[in-house]
N, C-alpha and C positions, 0 to 999 in steps of 0.2 A: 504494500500500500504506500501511496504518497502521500503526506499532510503539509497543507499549508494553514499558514495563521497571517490573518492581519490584524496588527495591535493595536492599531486605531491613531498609530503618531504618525500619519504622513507616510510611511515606508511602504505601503501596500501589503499584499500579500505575500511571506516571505517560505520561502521551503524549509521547513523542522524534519524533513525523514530523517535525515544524517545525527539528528539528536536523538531521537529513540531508544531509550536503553533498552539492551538486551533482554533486561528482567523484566520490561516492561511493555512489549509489544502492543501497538496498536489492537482494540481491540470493541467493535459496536456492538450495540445490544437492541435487538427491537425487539419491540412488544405489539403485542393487537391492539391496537388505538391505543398508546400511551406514545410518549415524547421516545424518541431514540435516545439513547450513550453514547458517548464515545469517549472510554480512558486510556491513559499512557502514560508512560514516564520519560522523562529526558533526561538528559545529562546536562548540570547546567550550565551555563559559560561556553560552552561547544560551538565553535565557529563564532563568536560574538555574538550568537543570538537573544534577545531576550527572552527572559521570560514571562510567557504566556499573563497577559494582561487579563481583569475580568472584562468581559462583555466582548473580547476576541474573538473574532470571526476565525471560524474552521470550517475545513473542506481537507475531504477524505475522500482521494480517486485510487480507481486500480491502477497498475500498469499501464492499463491499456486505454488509460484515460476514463474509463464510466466512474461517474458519479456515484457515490457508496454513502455517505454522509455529508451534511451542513448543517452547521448552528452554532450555538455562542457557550465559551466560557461562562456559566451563569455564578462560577465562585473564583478564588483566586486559588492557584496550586498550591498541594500542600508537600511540603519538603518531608522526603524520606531518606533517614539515615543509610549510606552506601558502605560505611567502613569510613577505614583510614587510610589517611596515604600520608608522606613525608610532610607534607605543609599541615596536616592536622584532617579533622572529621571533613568527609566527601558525603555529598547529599545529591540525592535526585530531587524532581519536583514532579509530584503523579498529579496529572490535568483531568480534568474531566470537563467534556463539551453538552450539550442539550440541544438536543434538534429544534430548528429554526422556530416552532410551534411557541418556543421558547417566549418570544416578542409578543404571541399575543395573548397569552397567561400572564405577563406584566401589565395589559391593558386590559384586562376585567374575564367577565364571564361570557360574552359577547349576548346578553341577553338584559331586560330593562331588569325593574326593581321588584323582589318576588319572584315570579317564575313566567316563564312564557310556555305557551303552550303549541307548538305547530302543528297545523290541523293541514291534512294531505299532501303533503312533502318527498318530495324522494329524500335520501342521504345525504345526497346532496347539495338539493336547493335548502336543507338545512343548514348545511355549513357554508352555502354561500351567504346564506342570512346571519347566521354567529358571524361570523370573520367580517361582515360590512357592519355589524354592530358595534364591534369589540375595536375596530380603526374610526368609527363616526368622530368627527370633530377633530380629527388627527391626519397624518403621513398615512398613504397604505404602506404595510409594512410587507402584506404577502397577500398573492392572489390565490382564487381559487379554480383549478383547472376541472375539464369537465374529465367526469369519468367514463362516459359512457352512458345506456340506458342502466338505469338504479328503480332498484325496488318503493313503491310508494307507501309512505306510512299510516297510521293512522292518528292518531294525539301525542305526539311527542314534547313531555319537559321538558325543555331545561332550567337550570338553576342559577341565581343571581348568586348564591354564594358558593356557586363552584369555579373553578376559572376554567379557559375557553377548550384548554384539551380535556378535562373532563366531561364538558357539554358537547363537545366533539365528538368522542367516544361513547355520549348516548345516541348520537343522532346518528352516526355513522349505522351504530351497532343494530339502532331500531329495523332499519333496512337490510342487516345482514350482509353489511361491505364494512370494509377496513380502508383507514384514512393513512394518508401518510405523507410527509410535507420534507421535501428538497426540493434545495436551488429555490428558497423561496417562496417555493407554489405548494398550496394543498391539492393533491387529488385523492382521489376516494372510487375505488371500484366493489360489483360485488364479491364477497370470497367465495374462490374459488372457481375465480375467472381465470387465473392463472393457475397453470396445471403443468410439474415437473414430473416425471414420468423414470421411474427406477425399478429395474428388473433385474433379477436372476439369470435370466435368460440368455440376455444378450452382453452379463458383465455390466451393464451400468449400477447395479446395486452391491455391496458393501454387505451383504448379508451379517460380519459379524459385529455392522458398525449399525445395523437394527435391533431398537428394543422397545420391546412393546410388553402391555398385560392392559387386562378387563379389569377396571374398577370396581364397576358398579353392576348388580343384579338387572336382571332384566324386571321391570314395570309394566305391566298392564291393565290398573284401575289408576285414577289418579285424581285427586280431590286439591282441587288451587282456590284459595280465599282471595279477594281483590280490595278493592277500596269500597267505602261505604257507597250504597247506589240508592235512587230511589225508589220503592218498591210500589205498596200501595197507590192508586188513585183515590182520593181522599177529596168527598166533597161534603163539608157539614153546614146542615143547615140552620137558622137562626131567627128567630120573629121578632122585632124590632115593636117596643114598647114608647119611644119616644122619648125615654131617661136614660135607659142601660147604654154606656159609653164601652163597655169590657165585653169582650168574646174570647171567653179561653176556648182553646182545640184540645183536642182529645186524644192525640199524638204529637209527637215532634215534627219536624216540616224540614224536609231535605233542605240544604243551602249549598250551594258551593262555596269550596274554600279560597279561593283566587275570584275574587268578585270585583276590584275592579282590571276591568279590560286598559281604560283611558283614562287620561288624568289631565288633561292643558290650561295653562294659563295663556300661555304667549308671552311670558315676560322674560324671554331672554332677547340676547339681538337675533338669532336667526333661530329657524326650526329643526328640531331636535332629529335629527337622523335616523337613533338611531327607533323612532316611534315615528317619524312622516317622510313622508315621499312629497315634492312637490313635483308636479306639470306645470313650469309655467312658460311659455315659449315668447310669450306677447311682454312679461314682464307685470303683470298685473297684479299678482300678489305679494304683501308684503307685511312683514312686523313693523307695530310702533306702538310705543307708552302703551303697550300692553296688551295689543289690539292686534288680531290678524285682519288686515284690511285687504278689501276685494277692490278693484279699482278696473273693472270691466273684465272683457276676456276676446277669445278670435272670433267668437261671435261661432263658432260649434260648438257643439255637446260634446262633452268627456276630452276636452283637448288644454283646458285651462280647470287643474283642480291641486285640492290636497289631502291625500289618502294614508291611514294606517299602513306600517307596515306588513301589519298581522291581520290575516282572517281571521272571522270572529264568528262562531260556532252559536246557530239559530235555537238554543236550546235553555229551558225555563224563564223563566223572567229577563228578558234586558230591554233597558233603559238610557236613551241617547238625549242629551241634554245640551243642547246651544244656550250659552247665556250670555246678554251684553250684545244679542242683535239687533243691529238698527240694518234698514231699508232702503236705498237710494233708490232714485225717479231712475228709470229706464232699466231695472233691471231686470234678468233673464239667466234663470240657472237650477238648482238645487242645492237645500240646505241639510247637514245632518242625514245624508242618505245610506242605505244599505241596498248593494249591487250584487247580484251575480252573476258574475261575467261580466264581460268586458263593459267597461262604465258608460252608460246611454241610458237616456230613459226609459227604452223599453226592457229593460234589463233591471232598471229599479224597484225591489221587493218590494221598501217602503220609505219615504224620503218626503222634505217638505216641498213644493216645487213654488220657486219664486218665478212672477211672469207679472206681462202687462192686461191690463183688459181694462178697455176705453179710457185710456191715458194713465190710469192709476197704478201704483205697484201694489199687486193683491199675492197671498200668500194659500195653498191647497193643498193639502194630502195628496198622494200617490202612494199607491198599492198595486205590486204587479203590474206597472208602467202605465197605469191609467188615474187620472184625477175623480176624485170624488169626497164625499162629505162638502162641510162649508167652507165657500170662499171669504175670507178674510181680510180687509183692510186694514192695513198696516197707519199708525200716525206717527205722519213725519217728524222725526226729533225725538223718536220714541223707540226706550229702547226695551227690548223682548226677551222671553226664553222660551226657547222652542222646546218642547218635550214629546218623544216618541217611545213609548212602551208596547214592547212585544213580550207575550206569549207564551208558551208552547207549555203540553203535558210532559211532551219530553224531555229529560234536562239534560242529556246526552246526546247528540245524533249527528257523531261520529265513532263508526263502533273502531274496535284495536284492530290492529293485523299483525301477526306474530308470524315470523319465518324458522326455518330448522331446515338444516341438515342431513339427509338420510342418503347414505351410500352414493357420495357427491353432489346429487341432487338439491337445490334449494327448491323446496314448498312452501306453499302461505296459505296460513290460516284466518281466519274472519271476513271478514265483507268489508270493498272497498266503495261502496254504496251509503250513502247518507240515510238516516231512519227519515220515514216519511213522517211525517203529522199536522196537520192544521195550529195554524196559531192565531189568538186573541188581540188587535191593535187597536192601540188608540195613539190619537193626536191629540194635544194639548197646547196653546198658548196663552203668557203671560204677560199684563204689560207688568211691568219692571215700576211703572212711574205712578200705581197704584195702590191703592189701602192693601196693607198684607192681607187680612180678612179679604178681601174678594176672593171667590173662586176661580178657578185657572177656566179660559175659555174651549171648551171640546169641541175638536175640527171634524172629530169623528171618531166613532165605536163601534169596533164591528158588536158588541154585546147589544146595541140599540137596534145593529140590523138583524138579531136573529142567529147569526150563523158564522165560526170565523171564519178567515182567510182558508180555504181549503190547499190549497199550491203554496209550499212555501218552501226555500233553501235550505240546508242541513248547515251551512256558512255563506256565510256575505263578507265583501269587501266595504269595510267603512272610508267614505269622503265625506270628509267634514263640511268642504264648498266645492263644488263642482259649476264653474262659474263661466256661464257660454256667456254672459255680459254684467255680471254682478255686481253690483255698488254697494259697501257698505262693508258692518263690521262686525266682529266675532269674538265675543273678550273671553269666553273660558268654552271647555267644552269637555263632557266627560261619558264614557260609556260605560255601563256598570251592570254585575247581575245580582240584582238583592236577592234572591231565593225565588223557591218555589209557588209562596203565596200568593193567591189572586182573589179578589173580592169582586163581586158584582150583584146588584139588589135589584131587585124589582117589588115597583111602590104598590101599594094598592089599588092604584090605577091600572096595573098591568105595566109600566112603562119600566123597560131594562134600561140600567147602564151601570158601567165598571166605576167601582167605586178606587179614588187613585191613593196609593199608597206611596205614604214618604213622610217630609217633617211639615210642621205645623206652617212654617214661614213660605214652603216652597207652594204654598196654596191647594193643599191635597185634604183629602178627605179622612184618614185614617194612618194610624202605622200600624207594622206587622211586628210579631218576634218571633223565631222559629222555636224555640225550645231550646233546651241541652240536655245533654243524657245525665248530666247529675242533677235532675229533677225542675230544672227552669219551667215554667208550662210557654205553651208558644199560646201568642192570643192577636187579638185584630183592636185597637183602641181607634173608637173617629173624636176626633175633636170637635170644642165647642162649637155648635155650629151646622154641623154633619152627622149628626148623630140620628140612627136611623128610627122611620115615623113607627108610628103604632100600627100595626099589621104590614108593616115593610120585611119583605122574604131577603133576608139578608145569606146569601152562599159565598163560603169561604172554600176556597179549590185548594189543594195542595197536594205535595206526593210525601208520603210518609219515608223511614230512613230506613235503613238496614243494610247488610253486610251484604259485598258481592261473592257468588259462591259456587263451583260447580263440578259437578263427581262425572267423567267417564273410563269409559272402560274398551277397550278392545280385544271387543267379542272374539275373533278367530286367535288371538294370541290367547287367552285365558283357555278357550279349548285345548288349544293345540298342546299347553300347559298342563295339561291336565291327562295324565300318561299314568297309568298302573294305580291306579287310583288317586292318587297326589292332588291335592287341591290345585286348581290353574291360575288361582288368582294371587297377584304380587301386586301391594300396593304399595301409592308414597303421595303423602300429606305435605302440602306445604302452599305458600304463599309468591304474587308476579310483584316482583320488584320495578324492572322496568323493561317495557313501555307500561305505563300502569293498568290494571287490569280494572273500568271503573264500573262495569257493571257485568253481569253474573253472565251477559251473552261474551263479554271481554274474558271472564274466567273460561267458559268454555270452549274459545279460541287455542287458547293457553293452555289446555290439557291436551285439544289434540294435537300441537305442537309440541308436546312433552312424548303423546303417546309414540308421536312420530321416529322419535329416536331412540326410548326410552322401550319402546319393542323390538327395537333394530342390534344386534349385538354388534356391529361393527362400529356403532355409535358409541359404545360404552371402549371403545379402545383409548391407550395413552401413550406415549414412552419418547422415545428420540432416537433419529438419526444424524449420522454423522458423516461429512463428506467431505470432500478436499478438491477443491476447484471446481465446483460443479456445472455443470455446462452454459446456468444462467440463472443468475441474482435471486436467491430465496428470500421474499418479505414476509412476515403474518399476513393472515389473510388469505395464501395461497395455500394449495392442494399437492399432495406427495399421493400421485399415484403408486401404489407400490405393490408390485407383484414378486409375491417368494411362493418358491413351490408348488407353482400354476395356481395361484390363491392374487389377484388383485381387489387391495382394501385402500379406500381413497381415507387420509387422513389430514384432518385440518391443522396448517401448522399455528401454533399461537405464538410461540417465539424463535429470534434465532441470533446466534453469536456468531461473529466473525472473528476469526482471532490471524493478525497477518504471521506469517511462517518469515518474515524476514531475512527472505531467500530469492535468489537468482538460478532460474525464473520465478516467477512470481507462485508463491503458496497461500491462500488462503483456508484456512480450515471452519469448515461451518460447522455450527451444532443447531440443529433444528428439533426444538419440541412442539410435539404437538397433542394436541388431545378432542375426540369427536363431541359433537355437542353431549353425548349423558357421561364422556368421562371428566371434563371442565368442571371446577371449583361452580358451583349454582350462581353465586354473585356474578363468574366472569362468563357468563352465556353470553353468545353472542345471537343478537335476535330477541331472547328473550332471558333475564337477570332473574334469577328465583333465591326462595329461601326455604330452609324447613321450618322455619317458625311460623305454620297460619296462623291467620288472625282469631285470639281466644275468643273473641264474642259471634265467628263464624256457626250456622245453624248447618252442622253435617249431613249432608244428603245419604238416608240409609242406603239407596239402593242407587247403583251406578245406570247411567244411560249409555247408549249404545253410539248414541251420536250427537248432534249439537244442534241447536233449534225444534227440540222436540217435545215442542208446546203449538198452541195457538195466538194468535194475535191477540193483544191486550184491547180492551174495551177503552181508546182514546178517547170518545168522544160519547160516551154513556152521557146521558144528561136525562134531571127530570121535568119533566113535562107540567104535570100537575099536582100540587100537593093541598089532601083534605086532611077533617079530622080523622078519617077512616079506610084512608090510602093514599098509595105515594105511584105514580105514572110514571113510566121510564119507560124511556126509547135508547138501545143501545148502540143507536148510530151505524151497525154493521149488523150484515146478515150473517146466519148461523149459516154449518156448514150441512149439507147434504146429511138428515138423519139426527144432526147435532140439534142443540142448544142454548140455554142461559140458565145457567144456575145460580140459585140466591140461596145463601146461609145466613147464620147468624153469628159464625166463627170461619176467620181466613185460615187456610191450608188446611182446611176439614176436606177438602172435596174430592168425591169419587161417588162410582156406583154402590160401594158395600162401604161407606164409611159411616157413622152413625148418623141414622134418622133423626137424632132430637134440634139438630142444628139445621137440619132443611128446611126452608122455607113452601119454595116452589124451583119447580122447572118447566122453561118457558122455549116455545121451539117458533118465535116469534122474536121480531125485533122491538113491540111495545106490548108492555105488560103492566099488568097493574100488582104493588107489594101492599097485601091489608096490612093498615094499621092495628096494633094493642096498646100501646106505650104515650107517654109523650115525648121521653125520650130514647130513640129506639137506634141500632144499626145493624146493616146488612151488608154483606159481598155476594159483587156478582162476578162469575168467572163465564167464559164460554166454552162449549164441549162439542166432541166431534161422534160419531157412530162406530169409534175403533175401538177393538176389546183389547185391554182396557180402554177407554177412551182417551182422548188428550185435551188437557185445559188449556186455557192463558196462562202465562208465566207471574202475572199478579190481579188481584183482584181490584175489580172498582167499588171502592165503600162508602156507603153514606152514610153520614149520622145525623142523623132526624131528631134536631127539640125544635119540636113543634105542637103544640094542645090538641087532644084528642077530644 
């Protein structure tokens, strides 16, 4: 090997091979997405040179000129005793280098504050999103090269308190490729695109420089715990006496823990990189005293705007908030919009659409690229907050995808498809220059029309201004998911509308609290003012919490197990670290990507081989074809050492370990990070399934119709299935054909039915069923709890 160093005084790059001590051979060390090594010793004083300075550039080529290593002294050397010689004690100085990744783990995590979350990404354009983050406001320090076609993910974290090669290393891994950064550039392929090829056969293999053994038992049941998800559909109901201000629930109320998305002021001098994108070709936008100011545009749509970094994932509650809007004469655009696909109006989900109509600038909703509800006049000199709350039952809908390994092959497990479901929208506008007691003006509810949004994105792209001619100004702006909760009343009149949830100032109707498991109760408070009338049917919507969880099994290995009597079943309990597993359809992803390798015995292989100039450059990440004995077993390498033979010709000596996904350490999976510690408050599923998705559709859009003293009318939105039905209990996870009768309500092979009342305060689940013996239900139940007078 040759090594050069520049020490950063003007000299350039200067050649240290000739310093090398003997004892201390050049020597790298790669790992599977961690930073490369490079140590050595030198002899010091040898030819003049100095000594290895910190933050010295080093490059490490063969002979033959390739590229082997680059990156920086990240400490200074440290002197090791050599002996004696006539002038007194002789020292070495042992260096050690860190691959160029180095630079941008001194510049952060390459992600904002808290965690971010990348919703359909390859490996890729994740790391080209870290690496533009972690350089925003600075020098690029390193680019990032493409790799190729890469596997797309599904929800990937990263972490603000991790730095950038550790966020690297999940985002790589999520996709099942390996990253790796020389000469400055990151690239990133999948493993085991690269494929070296060693045989017996023909003499390319080393047979006694192979060593291998089976770790781990072969697994064929396998039970994976995830993060809390949320379960139940939960709507209870409430009669409004015209005092009662407090509505406690009767469960806890899922939340997510990363709730806000967006956070802007605009009070620095320019916009924050590593959270906005600007379009602006015309020059039109700009910061000042605090203020994002629009000052026209090219007079197209989606050609002058300013947009999140990050998709933002369509699911439970969120909340977009323009505040400190004012409105110029002639303009033309969209405010606070969410896009899918490419940004144009016919592409906007839901957004405010600013335009002219007879001279005036008037303000409109847009839903699914069309205007509707109330048109709005704006007063000039006046300034606004726009507010747009979406929705949805579901509060996930981006499911995982988890990849694996089996006998070289890469498979993926989960659905790379968004969860469908209708979502709840309103509009809201405030003037700013108003008594706080006023209520905020509503542009539009789909709860007033009956019926929500049916078509909606699993993610949108948020633009704050998308400005084809926009005047005016923008002082803060933030998008947020408070939880699950949703309120919406209907008066005695019969007249529906959502009742809006937040703080007393921001001119809303009520707040929410979801609960906590150490006994908080979650409840609905409306303030003075809004407190609901005497026979006002107050519904509180939300989804209840619990653990994500999921047991299978592969059926043909448990048989085939199963020899002279011997029980076939081997199991193994444990927990998805990352990509996170956040709901029980993510756990069942997760097992059969476990089952995948974890039935495969070539997967359970580990050991190391060893070789001496191999025909071409072994990094992690790649494949050792290796055939002994007419037996070829593809093995994943995960590390490898090069150690220079400082010889003429050139010797290099590799040591490559490797290990197949079920003989790897569980934390260091690649694809998917496990543990054996499940989650202790996980509910174990007695009996394993045979595959994944083998339930029925969840009742989204159950809603009641009518409620007396002596019954409650429900329509459950979806038709049963051939033969099937709807069944109502009065205890969740009771349900089956032979489970006890005393918790049966009815069952209904219709989609509206009527549940007699007994109670005043009463609750029921309803699940759907199909005609298969046994039959199959929905994965959770829709529950109502009924206080209501009999």
């Amino acid at each position: 090997m040759r090594i050069t160093i520049d020490n950063l005084d003007g000299l350039g790059a200067m050649e240290y091979t000739g310093s090398v001590a003997a004892e201390g051979p050049i020597t790298l060390q790669r790992g599977l997405n961690v930073p490369s090594r490079c140590t050595w010793e030198m002899v010091l004083g040898l030819g003049g040179l100095a000594t290895p300075v910190r933050h010295a550039r080093v490059v490490v080529t063969s002979e033959a000129g390739a590229v082997l290593f680059t990156g920086y002294c990240a400490t200074e050397p440290v002197n090791v005793y050599a002996g004696a010689a006539s002038m007194g004690a002789v020292y070495r100085a042992r260096v050690t280098a860190v691959s160029d990744e180095w630079l941008l783990d001194r510049l952060g995590s390459g992600t904002v504050a808290g965690s971010l979350t990348g919703l359909w990404l390859s490996g890729g354009s994740l790391l080209q999103l870290l690496t533009a983050r972690a350089q925003s406001g600075g020098p690029s320090v390193l680019s990032v090269a493409s790799g190729g076609a890469l596997q797309q993910t599904g929800a990937v974290v990263s972490r603000a308190s991790a730095p950038w090669s550790e966020n690297a290393a999940l985002s790589a891994g999520a996709g099942y490729a390996a990253y790796r950064v020389l000469s400055g550039a990151v690239s990133v392929q999948t493993a085991g695109t690269v494929v070296h090829t060693f045989s017996d056969a023909d003499g390319s293999l080393s047979a006694n420089e192979l060593a291998t053994n089976v770790v781990r038992d072969l697994v064929n049941d396998v039970t994976i715990s995830g993060a809390e998800e949320p379960v139940a559909y939960v709507q209870e109901i409430f009669e409004g006496d015209g005092t009662t201000t407090v509505f406690e629930l009767s469960e806890e109320a899922f939340r997510e823990t990363a709730r806000t998305l967006v956070r802007e002021s605009f009070n620095g001098p320019a916009l924050n990189a590593a959270v906005w994108t600007k379009l602006d070709p015309g020059s039109h936008v700009s910061l000042g005293a605090g203020w994002l100011v629009l000052n026209g545009g090219t007079g197209t749509d989606g050609t002058t705007m300013v947009t999140a970094v990050d998709a933002m994932e369509m699911g439970g509650s969120v909340v977009v908030q323009l505040a400190g809007v004012s409105f110029g004469a002639s303009s033309d655009g969209m405010l606070g919009g969410m896009y899918e696909g490419v940004v144009e109006l016919a592409n906007c989900f839901a957004g405010f659409r600013v335009r002219q109509s007879s001279g005036a600038t008037v303000v409109v909703p847009v839903v699914n690229g069309a205007e509707l509800g109330t048109v709005f006049t704006p007063v000039a000199g006046h300034l606004y907050t726009l507010r747009l709350r979406l929705h949805c039952v579901e509060q996930q809908r981006v499911p995982q995808v988890y990849y694996a390994m089996a006998n070289g092959a890469v498979e993926s497990f989960g659905s790379a498809s968004g969860i469908t479901a209708p979502m709840d929208v309103v509009f809201e506008l405030v003037d700013e220059g108003v008594a706080s007691n006023t209520p905020a003006t509503v542009l539009y509810d789909s709860a007033a029309g009956g019926t929500p949004v049916a078509s909606t994105p699993a993610v949108c792209t948020f633009v704050v201004a998308n400005s084809t001619n926009l005047f005016g100004t923008v002082g803060a702006v933030s998008v947020t998911r408070p939880g699950s909760v949703w309120v919406v009343s209907t008066l005695p009149s019969g007249t529906v509308q959502t009742r809006l949830i937040g703080l007393a100032g921001q001119r809303c109707d009520c707040a929410a609290t979801h609960g906590t498991s150490n006994g908080t109760v979650a409840k609905v408070t409306f303030y003075a003012g809004r407190v609901p009338v005497a026979g006002e049917r107050v519904t509180v919507s939300y989804r209840a919490r619990g653990r994500s969880v999921a047991r299978l099994e592969n059926a043909a290995s448990v048989a085939a197990e199963a020899v002279g009597g011997a029980a076939g079943t081997s199991r193994w309990l444990g927990k998805v670290l990352d990509p996170p597993a956040r709901t029980s359809v993510d756990c069942e992803s997760a097992a059969l990507a476990v089952l995948a390798f974890a039935t495969t015995r070539s997967c359970a292989v580990s050991g190391e081989y060893k070789a001496v100039n191999p025909a071409s450059d072994v990094w992690p990440g790649d494949v050792l074809n290796v055939t002994s004995d007419g037996v070829t077993t593809a093995l994943l390498v995960r590390s490898v050492e090069i150690k220079d033979g400082q010889s003429a010709p050139e010797v290099l000596r590799y040591a490559m370990k490797f290990a197949n996904d079920w003989a790897t350490e569980y934390a260091d999976g690649l694809g998917l990070k496990l543990s054996e510690a499940i989650a202790p408050d996980a509910y174990l599923p007695l009996t394993a399934a045979t595959g994944s998705g083998q339930v029925l559709a969840n009742l989204q859009q159950l809603a009641v119709t009518s409620l007396s003293t002596t019954a409650i009318g429900v329509s459950t939105g979806t038709n049963p299935p051939a033969g099937g039905g709807f069944e109502v209990r009065r205890a969740d996870w009771q349900f089956g054909v032979s489970v006890d009768a005393a918790d049966l309500v009815l069952r209904s092979p219709v989609v509206n039915f009527t549940i007699p009342r007994a109670t005043e305060g009463e609750r029921f689940y309803v699940r759907m069923y199909d005609a298969s013996t046994p039959p199959l239900y929905s994965r959770f139940s829709s529950e109502l709890v009924v206080n209501w007078p009999v």
